[in-house]
C-alpha positions in Angstrom: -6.7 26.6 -76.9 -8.0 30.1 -77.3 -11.1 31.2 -76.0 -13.4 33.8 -77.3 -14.4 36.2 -74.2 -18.2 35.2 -75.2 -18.5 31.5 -73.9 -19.0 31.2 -70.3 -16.4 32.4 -68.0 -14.2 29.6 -66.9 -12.7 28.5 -63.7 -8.9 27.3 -63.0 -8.4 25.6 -59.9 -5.2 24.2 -59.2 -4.7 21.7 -55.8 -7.7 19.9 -56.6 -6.0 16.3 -55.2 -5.6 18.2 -51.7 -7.5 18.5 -48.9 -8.7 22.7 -49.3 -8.7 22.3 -53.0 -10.9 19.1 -53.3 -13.4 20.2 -50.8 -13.4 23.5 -52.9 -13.8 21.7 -56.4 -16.4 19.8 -54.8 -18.2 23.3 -53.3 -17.9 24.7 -56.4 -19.7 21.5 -58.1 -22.8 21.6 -55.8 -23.2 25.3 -56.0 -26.8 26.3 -56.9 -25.4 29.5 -58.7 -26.6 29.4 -61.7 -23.1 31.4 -62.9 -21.3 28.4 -61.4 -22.8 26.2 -62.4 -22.5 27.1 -66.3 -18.9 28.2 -65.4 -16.3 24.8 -66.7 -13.9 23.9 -64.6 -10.1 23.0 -65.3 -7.8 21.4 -62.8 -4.2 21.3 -63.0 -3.2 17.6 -62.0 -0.3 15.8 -61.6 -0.8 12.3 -63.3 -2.6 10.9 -65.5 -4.1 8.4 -62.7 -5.8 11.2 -60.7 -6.8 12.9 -64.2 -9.0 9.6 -64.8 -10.5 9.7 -61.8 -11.7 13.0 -61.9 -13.0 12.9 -65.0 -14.8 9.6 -64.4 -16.2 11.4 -61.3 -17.5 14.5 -62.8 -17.3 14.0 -66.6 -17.8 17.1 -68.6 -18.1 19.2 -65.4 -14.4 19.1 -65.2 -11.9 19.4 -67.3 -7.8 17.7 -66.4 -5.2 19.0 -67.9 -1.9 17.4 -66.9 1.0 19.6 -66.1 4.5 18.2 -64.2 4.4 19.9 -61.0 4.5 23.4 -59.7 7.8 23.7 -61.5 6.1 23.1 -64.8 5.7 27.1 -64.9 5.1 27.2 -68.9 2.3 25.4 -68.8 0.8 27.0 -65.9 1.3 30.3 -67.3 -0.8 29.1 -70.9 -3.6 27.4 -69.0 -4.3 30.5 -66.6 -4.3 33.1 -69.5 -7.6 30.7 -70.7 -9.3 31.4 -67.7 -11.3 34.1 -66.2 -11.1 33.6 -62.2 -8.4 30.8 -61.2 -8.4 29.4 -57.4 -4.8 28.3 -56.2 -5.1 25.8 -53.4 -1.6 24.3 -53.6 1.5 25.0 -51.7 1.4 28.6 -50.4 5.1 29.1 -50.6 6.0 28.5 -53.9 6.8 31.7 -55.3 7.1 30.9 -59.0 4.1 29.0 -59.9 1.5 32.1 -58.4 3.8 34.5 -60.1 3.2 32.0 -63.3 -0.6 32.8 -63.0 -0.5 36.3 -62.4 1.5 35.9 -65.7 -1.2 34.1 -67.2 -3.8 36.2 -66.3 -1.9 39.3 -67.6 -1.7 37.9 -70.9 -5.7 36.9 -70.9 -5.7 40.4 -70.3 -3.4 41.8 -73.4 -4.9 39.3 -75.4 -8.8 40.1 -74.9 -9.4 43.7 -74.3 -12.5 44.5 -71.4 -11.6 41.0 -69.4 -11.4 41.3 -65.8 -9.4 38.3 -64.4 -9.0 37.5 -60.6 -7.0 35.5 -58.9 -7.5 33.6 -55.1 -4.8 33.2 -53.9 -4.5 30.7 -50.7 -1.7 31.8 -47.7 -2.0 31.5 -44.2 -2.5 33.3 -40.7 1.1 32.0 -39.5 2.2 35.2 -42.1 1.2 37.7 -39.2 2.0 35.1 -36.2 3.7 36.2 -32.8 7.4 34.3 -31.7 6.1 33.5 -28.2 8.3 30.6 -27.5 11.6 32.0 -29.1 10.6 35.6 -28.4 12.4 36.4 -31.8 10.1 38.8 -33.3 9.6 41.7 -31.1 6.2 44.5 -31.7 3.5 45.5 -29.8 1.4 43.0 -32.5 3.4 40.4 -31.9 4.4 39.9 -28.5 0.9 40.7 -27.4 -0.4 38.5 -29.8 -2.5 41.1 -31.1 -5.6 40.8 -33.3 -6.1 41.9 -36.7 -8.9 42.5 -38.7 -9.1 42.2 -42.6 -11.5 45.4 -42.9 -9.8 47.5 -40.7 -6.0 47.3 -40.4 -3.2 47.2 -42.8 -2.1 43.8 -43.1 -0.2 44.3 -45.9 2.1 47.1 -44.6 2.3 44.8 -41.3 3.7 41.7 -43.3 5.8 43.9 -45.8 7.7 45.8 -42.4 7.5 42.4 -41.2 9.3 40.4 -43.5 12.3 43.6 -44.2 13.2 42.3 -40.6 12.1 38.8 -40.5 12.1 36.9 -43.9 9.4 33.9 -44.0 8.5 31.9 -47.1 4.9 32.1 -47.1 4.7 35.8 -46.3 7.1 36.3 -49.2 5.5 34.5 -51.0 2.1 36.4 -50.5 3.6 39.5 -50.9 5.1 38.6 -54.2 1.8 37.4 -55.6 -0.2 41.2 -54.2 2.9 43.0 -55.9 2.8 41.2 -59.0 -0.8 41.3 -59.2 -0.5 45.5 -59.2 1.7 45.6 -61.0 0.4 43.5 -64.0 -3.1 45.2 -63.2 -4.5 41.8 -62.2 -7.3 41.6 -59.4 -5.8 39.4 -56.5 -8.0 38.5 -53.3 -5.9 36.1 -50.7 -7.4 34.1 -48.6 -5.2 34.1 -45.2 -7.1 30.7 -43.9 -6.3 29.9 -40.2 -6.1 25.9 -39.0 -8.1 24.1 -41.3 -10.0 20.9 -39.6 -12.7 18.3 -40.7 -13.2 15.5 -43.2 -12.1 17.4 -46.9 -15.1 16.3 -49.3 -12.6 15.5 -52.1 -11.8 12.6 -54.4 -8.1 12.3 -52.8 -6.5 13.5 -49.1 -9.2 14.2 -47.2 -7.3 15.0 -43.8 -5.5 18.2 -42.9 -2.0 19.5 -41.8 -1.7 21.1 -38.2 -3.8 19.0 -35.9 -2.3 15.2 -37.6 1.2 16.6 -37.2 0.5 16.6 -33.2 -1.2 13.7 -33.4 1.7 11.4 -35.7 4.4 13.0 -33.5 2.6 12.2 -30.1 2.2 8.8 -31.4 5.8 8.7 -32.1 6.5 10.2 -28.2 4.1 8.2 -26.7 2.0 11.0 -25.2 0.6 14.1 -26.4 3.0 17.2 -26.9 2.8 20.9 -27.0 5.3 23.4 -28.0 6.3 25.8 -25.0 3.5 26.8 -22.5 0.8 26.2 -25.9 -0.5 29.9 -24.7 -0.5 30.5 -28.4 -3.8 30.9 -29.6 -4.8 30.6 -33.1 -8.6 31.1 -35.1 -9.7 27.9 -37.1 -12.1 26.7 -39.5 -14.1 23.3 -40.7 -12.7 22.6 -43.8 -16.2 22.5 -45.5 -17.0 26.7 -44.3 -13.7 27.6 -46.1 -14.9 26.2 -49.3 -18.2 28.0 -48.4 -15.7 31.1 -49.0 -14.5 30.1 -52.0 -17.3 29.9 -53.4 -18.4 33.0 -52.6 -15.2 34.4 -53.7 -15.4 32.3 -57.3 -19.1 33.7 -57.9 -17.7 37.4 -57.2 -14.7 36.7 -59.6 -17.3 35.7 -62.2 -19.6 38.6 -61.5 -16.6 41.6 -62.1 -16.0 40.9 -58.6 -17.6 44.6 -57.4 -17.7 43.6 -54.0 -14.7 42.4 -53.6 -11.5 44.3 -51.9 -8.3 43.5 -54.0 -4.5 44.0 -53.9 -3.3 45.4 -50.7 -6.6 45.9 -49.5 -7.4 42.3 -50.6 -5.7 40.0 -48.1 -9.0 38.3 -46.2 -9.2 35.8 -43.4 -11.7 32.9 -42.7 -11.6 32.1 -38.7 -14.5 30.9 -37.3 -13.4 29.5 -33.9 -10.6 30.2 -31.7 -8.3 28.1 -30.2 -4.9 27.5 -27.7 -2.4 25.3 -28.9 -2.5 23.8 -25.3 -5.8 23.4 -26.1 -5.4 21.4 -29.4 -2.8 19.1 -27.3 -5.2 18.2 -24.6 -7.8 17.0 -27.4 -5.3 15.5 -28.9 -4.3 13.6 -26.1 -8.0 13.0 -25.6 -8.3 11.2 -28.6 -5.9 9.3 -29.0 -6.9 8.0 -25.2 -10.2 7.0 -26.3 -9.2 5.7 -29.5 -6.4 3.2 -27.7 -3.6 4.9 -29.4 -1.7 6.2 -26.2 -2.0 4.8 -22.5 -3.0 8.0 -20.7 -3.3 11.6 -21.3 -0.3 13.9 -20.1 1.1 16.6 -22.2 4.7 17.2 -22.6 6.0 20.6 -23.3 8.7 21.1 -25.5 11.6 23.3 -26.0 11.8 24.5 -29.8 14.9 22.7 -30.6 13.5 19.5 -29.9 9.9 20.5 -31.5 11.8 21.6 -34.7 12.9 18.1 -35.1 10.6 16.1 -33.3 8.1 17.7 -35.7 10.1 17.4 -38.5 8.9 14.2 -40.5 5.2 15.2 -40.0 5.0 19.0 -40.4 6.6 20.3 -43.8 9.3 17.5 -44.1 11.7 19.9 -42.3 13.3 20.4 -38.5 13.1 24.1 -39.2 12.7 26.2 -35.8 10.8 29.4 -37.6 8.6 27.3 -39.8 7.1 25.1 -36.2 7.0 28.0 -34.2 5.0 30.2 -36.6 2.7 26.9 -37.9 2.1 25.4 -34.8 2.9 27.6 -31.5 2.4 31.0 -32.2 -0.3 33.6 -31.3 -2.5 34.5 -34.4 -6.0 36.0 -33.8 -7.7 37.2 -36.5 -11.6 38.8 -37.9 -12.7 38.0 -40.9 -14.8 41.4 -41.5 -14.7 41.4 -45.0 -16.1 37.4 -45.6 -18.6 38.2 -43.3 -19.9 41.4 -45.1 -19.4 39.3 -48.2 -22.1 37.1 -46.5 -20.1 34.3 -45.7 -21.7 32.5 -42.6 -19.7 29.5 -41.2 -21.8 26.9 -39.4 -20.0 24.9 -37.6 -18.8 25.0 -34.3 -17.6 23.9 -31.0 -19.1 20.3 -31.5 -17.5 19.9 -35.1 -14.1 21.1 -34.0 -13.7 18.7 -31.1 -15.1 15.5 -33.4 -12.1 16.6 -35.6 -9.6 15.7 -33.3 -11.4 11.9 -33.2 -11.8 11.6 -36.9 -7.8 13.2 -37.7 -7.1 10.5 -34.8 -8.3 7.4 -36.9 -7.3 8.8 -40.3 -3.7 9.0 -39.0 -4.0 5.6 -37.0 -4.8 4.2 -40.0 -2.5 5.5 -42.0 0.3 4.5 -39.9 -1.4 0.8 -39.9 -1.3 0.6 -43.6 2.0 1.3 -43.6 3.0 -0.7 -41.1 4.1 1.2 -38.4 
């Protein structure tokens, strides 16, 4: 399986049957990079199913290799030491399996002196979120809401002073991976991405997290819902401009990455709109009007006990107060400085984000009707 450092640099990407990493693998695909386009492409998949599919998809423009899951840390660890940039789009809270890569990429490392490895790490802007509706995390940051930018402030020392106080998996999480990646001499970038929206471009789920969860547990109440006074505000992005980012991250990986910031310095966001979470449940409630899903359009607002477990089957699979609050109530408003020098230029806009709520509204509907609910 060893790879001499003269063939073309090669690309892992792991969560390429979800809804960032398909739109990304399919980004990358379509680049008109020359680099990326010579650059092979591995994807860590579960089954053997969704292997056959991508291969039949993109034949010898991708490459499947099965693993278990993101417990299967042995072979994660072998596959990433192959590999010159890898791209992890899976769950941003499981610790061992981006610790696994940075292992991985260490090795590549050791084993082929003058290699310069970097790894993309994906997290998310809930890390640096306020506690408006508990009022559990108290700073001038937080309680104001206050608004960060990549280039400018220290967003690692925030989350680290953060999370001595206030422990939260996906902050840990990141911070583990920046540590590790120091410490092993391994070039990490993270991408903090805020709500991701829009119609993923991938071979598999297509839809995204945030917005369906209000709309599946609305259907559920029988009118839209927000969580407290939805004051929160939050940035977003169309699902299609984030993998815009990647790319544009990827290409740097492959060229030395010289422009990009890395390690503490290296945590970047990807906001390109901004938006209240009373906001997201009037469009919701919107929607799902039009669409004939609920009779009428009031908003309920709920307490956080009954959000944590209202929310519970449709956000994260658990009725866990911190994990709502920060996902899907809190205040986090970010600039994304650095993606913007890097020449990242999202395109799409106000129209875009409210057709989202319309096109997450039949995705769900008919989701729910296939299952018979």
């Amino acid at each position: 399986m060893a790879v001499s450092t003269s063939s073309p640099p090669r690309i892992l990407l792991t969560g390429a049957t979800g809804f960032i990493g398909g739109s990304v693998l399919t980004q990358l695909l379509e680049s008109t990079s020359p680099n990326l386009r010579a650059a092979p492409i591995t994807c860590l998949v579960r089954g053997a199913d969704r292997a056959a599919k991508l291969t039949a998809s993109f034949g010898n423009r991708v490459s499947p290799v099965l693993y278990n899951d993101l417990d299967d840390l042995e072979t994660t660890t072998a596959v990433a030491a192959q590999h010159d940039v890898v791209i992890s789009t899976t769950l941003g809270y499981h610790t061992a399996s981006a610790l696994a890569i940075i292992g991985g990429l260490a090795q590549r490392k050791s084993a082929h002196p003058g290699s310069e490895p970097w790894f993309i790490h994906t997290s998310g802007t809930s890390n640096i979120g306020s506690r408006p509706v508990s009022g559990a995390w108290l700073d001038n940051q937080s309680t104001k809401g206050g608004e960060f930018d990549d280039a400018t402030d220290d967003i690692y020392g925030y989350e680290l002073a953060r999370n001595a106080v206030e422990p939260y998996i996906q902050r840990t999480t990141e911070l583990s991976v920046v540590d590790a990646g120091l410490a092993q001499d391994d070039s990490v970038v993270v991408i903090m991405a805020p709500t991701v929206y829009g119609v993923g471009s991938g071979l598999f789920n297509r839809r995204s997290v945030q917005i369906p969860a209000f709309i599946a547990t609305s259907l559920d109440r029988g009118h839209a819902v927000v969580i407290g006074d939805g004051a929160g505000e939050w940035d977003h992005v169309h699902v299609q401009d984030l993998a815009a980012l990647y790319e544009i991250l990827a290409l740097q990986g492959l060229e030395k990455g010289e422009r990009l910031p890395w390690g503490k310095k290296g945590i970047i966001f990807a906001g390109a709109g901004r938006h209240s979470w009373g906001e997201v449940a009037r469009g919701v409630a919107r929607a799902c009007y039009e669409a004939g899903a609920l009779p009428d359009t009031p908003v309920e607002n709920l307490s956080l006990p009954d959000a944590a477990r209202l929310f519970a089957e449709a956000y994260l699979g658990e009725a866990d107060e911190l994990l709502v609050e920060l996902g899907l109530a809190c205040s986090a408003r970010t600039t994304p400085t650095v993606a913007l020098r890097l020449g990242w230029k999202p395109v799409r806009g106000k129209k875009d984000w409210e057709r989202g709520f319309r096109d997450d509204v039949d995705a769900v509907v008919k989701e729910r009707r296939e299952k018979g609910r």
